[in-house]
C-alpha positions as CSV (number, residue, x, y, z in Angstrom):
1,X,71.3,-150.8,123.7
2,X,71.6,-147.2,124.6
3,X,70.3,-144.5,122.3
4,X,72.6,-141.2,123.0
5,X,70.7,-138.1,122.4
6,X,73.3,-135.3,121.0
7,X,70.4,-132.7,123.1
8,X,70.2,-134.6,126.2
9,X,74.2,-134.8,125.8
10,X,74.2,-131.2,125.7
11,X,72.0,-130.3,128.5
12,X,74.2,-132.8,130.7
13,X,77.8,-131.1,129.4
14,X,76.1,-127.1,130.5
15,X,74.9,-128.2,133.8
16,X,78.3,-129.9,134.6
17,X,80.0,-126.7,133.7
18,X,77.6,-124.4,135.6
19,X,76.8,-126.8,138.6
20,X,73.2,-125.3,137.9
21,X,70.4,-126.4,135.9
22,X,69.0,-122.8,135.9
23,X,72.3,-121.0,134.4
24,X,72.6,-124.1,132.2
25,X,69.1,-123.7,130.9
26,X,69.9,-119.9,130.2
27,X,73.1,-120.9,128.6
28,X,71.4,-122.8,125.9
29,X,68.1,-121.0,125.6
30,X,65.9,-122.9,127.3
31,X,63.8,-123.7,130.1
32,X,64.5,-124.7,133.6
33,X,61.9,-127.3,133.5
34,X,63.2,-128.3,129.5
35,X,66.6,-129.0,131.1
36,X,65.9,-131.0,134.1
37,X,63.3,-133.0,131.7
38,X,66.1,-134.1,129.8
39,X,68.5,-134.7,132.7
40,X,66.1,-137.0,133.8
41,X,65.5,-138.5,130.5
42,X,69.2,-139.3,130.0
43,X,69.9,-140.7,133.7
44,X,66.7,-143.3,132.6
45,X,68.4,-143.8,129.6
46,X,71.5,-145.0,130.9
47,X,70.0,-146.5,134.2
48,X,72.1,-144.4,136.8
49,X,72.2,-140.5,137.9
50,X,74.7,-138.3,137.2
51,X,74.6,-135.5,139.4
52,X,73.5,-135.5,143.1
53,X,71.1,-132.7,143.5
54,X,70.1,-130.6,146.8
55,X,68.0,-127.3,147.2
56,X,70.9,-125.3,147.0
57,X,73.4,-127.6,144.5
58,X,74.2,-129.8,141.4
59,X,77.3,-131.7,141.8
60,X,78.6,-134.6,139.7
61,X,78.2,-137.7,140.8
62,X,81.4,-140.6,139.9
63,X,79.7,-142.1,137.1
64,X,78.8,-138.2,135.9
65,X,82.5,-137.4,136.7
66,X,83.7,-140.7,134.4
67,X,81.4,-140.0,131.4
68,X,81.9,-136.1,131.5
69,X,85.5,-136.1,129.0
70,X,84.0,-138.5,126.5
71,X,80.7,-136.3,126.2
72,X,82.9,-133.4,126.0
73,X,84.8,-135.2,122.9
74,X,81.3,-136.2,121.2
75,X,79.9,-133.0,121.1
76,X,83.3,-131.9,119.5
77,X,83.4,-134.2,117.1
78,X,79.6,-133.7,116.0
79,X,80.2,-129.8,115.8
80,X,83.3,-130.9,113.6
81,X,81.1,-133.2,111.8
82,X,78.3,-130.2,111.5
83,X,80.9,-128.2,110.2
84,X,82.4,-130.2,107.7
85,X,78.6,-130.3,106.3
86,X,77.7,-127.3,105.8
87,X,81.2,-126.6,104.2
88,X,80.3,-129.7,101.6
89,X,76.8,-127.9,101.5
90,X,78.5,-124.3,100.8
91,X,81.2,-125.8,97.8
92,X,78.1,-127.3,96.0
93,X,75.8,-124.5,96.4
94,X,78.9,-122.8,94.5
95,X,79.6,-125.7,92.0
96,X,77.5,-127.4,89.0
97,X,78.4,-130.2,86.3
98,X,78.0,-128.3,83.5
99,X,77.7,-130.7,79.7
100,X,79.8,-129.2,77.2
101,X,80.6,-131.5,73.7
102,X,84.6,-131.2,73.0
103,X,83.2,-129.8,69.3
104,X,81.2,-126.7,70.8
105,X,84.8,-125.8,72.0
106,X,84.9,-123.1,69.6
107,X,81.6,-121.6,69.6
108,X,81.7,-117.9,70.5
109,X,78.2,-118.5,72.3
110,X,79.7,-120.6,74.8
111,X,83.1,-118.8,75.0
112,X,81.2,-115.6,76.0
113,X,78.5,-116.5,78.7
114,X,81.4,-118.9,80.7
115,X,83.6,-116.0,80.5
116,X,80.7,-113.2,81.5
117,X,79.8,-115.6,84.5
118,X,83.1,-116.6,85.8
119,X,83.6,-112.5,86.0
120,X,80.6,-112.0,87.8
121,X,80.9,-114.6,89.7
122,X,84.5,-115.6,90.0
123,X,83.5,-118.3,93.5
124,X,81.5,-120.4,91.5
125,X,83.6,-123.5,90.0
126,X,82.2,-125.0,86.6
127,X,83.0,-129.0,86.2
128,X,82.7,-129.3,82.2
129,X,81.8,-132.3,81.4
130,X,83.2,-132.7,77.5
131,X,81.3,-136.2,76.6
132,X,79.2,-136.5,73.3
133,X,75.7,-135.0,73.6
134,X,73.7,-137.7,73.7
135,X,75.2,-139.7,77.0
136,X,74.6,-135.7,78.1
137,X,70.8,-135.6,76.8
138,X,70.2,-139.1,78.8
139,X,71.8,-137.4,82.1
140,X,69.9,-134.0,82.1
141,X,66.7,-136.2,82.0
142,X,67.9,-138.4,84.7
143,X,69.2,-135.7,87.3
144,X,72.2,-136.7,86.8
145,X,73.8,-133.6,85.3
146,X,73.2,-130.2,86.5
147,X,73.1,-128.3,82.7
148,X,74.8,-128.1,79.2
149,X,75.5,-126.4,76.1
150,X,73.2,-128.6,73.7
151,X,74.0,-128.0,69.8
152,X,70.9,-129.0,67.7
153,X,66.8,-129.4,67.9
154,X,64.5,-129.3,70.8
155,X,62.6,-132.6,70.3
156,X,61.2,-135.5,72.7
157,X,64.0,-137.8,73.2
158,X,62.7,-141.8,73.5
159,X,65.1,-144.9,73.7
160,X,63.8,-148.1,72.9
161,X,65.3,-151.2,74.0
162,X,67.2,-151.5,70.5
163,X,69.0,-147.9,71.2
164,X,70.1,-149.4,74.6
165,X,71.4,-152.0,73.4
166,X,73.3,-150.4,70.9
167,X,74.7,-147.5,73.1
168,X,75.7,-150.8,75.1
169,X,78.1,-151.6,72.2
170,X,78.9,-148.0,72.0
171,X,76.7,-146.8,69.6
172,X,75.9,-143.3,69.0
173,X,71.8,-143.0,68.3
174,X,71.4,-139.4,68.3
175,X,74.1,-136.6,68.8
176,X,72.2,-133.4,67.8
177,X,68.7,-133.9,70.0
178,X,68.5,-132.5,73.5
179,X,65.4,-133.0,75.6
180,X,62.4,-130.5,74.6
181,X,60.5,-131.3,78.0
182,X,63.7,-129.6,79.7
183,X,63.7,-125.5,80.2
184,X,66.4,-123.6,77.7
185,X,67.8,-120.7,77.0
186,X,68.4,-120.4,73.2
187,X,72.2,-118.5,73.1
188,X,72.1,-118.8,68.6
189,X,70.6,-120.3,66.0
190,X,71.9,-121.2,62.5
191,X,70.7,-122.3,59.2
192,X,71.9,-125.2,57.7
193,X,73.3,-125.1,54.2
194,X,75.9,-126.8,52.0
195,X,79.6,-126.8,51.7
196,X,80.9,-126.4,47.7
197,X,84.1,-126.5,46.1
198,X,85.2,-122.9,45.5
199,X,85.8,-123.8,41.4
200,X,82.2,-125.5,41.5
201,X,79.6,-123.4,39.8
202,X,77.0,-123.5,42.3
203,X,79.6,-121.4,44.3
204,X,78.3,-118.7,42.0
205,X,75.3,-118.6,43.4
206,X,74.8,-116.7,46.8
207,X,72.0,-118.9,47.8
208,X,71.7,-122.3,45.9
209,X,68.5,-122.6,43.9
210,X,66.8,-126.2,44.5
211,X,66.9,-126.6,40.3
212,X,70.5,-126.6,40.9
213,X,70.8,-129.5,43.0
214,X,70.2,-132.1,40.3
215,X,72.6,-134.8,39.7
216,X,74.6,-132.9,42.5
217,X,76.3,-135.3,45.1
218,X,76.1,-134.4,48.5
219,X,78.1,-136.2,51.4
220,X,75.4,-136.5,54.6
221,X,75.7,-136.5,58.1
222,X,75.4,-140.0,59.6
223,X,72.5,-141.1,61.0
224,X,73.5,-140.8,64.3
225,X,72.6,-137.3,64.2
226,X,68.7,-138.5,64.8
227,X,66.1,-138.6,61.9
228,X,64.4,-135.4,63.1
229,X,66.8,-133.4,61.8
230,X,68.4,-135.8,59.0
231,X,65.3,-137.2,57.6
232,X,64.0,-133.4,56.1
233,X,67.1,-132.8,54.9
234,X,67.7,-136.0,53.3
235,X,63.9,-135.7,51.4
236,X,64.7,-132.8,50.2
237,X,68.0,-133.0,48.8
238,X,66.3,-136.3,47.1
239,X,63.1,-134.5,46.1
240,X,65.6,-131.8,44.2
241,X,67.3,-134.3,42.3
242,X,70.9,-134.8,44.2
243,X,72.5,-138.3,44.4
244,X,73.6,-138.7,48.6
245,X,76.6,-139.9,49.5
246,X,77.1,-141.8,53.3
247,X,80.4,-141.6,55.1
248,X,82.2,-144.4,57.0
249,X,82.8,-141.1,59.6
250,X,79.5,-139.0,60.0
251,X,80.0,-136.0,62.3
252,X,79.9,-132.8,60.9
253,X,83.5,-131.6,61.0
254,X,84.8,-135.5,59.6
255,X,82.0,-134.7,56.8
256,X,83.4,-131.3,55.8
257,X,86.8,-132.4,55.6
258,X,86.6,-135.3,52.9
259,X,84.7,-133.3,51.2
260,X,87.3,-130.9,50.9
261,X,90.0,-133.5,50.7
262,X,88.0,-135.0,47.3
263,X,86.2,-131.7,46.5
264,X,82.9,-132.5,47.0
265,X,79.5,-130.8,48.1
266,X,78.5,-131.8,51.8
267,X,75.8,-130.7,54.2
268,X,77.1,-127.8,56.3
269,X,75.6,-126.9,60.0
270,X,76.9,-123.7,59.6
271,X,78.8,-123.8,62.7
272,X,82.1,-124.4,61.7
273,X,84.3,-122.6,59.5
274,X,84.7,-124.3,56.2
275,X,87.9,-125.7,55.2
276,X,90.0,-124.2,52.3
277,X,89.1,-124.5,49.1
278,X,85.4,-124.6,50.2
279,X,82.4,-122.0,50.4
280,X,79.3,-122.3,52.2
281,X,75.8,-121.6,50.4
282,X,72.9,-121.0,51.9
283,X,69.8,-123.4,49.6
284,X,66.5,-121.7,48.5
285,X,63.7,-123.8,50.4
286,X,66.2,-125.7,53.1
287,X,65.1,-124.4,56.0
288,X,66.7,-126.1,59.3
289,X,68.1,-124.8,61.8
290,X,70.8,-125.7,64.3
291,X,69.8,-124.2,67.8
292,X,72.7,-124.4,70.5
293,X,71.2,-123.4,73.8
294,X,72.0,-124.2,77.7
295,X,69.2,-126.6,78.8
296,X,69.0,-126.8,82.5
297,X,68.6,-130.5,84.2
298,X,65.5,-132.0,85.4
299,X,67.3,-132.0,88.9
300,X,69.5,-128.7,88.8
301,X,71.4,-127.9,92.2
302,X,71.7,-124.4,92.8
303,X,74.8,-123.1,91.0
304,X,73.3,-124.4,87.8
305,X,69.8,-122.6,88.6
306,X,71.7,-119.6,89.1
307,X,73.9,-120.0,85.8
308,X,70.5,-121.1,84.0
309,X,69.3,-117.2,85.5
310,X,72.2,-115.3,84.4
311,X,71.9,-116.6,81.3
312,X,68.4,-115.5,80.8
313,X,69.2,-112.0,82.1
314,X,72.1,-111.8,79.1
315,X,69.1,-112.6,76.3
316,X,66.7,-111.0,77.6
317,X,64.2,-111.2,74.0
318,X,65.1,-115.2,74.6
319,X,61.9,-117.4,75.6
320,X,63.4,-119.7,77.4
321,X,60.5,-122.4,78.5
322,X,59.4,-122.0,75.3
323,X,59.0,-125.7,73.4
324,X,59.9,-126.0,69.9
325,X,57.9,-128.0,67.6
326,X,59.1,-130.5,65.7
């Protein structure tokens, strides 16, 4: 089987079109003795000569004469084929998968850096991805996805063979934990708190005293949200005297709506409005916090390195390697 050398091609194509190994040579940079080597290595590769050579010329032989047009039409092709590369390279130096939850949609934090970047740099292209955070969480570990916005806490994310099985059946196991292994840049940060019925009396109070909480119902979060940042919240509220309440339908904005549909109290992230009728009160002593921040992949390209900088640059006071503890 011949093994075609896209070099030796090249060095066969110049000399044909000079008749001279020495103008050939010059033509593409290199040695006299360089090109005749690798005339010599392609005649032994293919078993015959192609050019007839004297002191004072270099002429085609028939066999040099017959393969000349389809050399001509490889090198073509492979400088189309180079070409079409390095276009494919250019596009995805200028293009990242960024993760982006359909619920952050809203969030003034994310509105303003995608707007800020695609004005500074209006030939970069931005693929949102809009799936549910934790498919995202298990991408950015893998490589798989270049960055996202993450709404929630920094904290080691592990998946035991149960989870998998479950997110097999389209379970959720943990919406509002991103990787803390991962480099961030934190764009806000909000306290947690509790929705109340405008007529209830703790609406009264401009933060809720933990007294206050007794024989109080609250409608939780689901579980889903991952026990490092429900399982605090939960021992408090339970610690303070207040009677929880779990939902068929456990994401934050389904939460907050029954319990303005049935006036109740309900957990509040803090990141969404809250529905008429309802106030939201900071608690005395409930300290959590809601970080949303662009984590950067474990396998960025280079758009997403340069969004991950630009970022930084905006917040300058933000640490963003820095790991939270949970």
């Amino acid at each position: 089987m011949v093994h075609l050398d896209l070099k030796l091609l090249r060095s066969f194509a110049a000399v044909a079109a000079d008749c001279s190994v020495t103008r050939a040579a010059q033509r593409l940079n290199l040695t006299q003795p360089t090109v005749s080597g690798q005339l010599k290595e392609l005649e032994k590769e293919l078993g015959f000569v192609l050019f007839h050579r004297s002191t004072r010329s270099v002429i085609l032989s028939e066999r040099g004469e017959r393969l000349l047009p389809l050399v001509h039409k490889i090198l073509d092709d492979a400088d189309l084929l180079r070409s079409e590369i390095e276009g494919m390279q250019a596009a995805r130096a200028n293009a990242f998968r960024l993760g982006a939850a359909m619920y952050t949609l809203e969030f003034t934090e994310r509105s303003d850096l995608l707007d800020a970047y695609a004005q500074a740099t209006p030939q970069t292209r931005l693929l949102i991805d809009n799936r549910l955070q934790h498919v995202q969480a298990q991408d950015l570990l893998a490589g798989k996805l270049d960055a996202a916005l993450m709404l929630g806490i920094a904290a080691k994310i592990a998946v035991t063979e149960r989870d998998l099985r479950l997110i097999a059946q389209g379970a959720i196991i943990n919406e509002i934990t991103y990787p803390d292994s991962l480099e961030r840049v934190l764009l806000g940060t909000r306290r947690v708190g509790m929705l109340v019925p405008s007529a209830s009396t703790l609406a009264r109070f401009d933060k809720i005293p933990p007294e206050a909480l007794n024989g109080v119902e609250i409608a939780m979060l689901g579980k889903e949200h991952g026990a490092a940042f429900i399982q605090p919240i939960a021992e408090f509220f339970t610690l303070n005297g207040a009677t929880l309440i779990e939902l068929s339908e456990g994401n934050a904005i389904a939460v907050e709506r029954h319990a303005a549909r049935h006036q109740l109290c309900a957990l509040c992230i803090g990141w969404f409005p809250p529905p008429p009728g309802m106030v939201f009160r900071h608690v005395i002593g409930l300290d959590s916090v809601l970080d949303f921040a662009l984590v950067l992949g474990a396998s960025p390209n280079k758009a997403a390195r340069n969004f991950f900088e630009f970022a930084k640059a905006r917040l300058p006071e933000t640490v963003a390697t820095e790991k939270t503890e949970i």
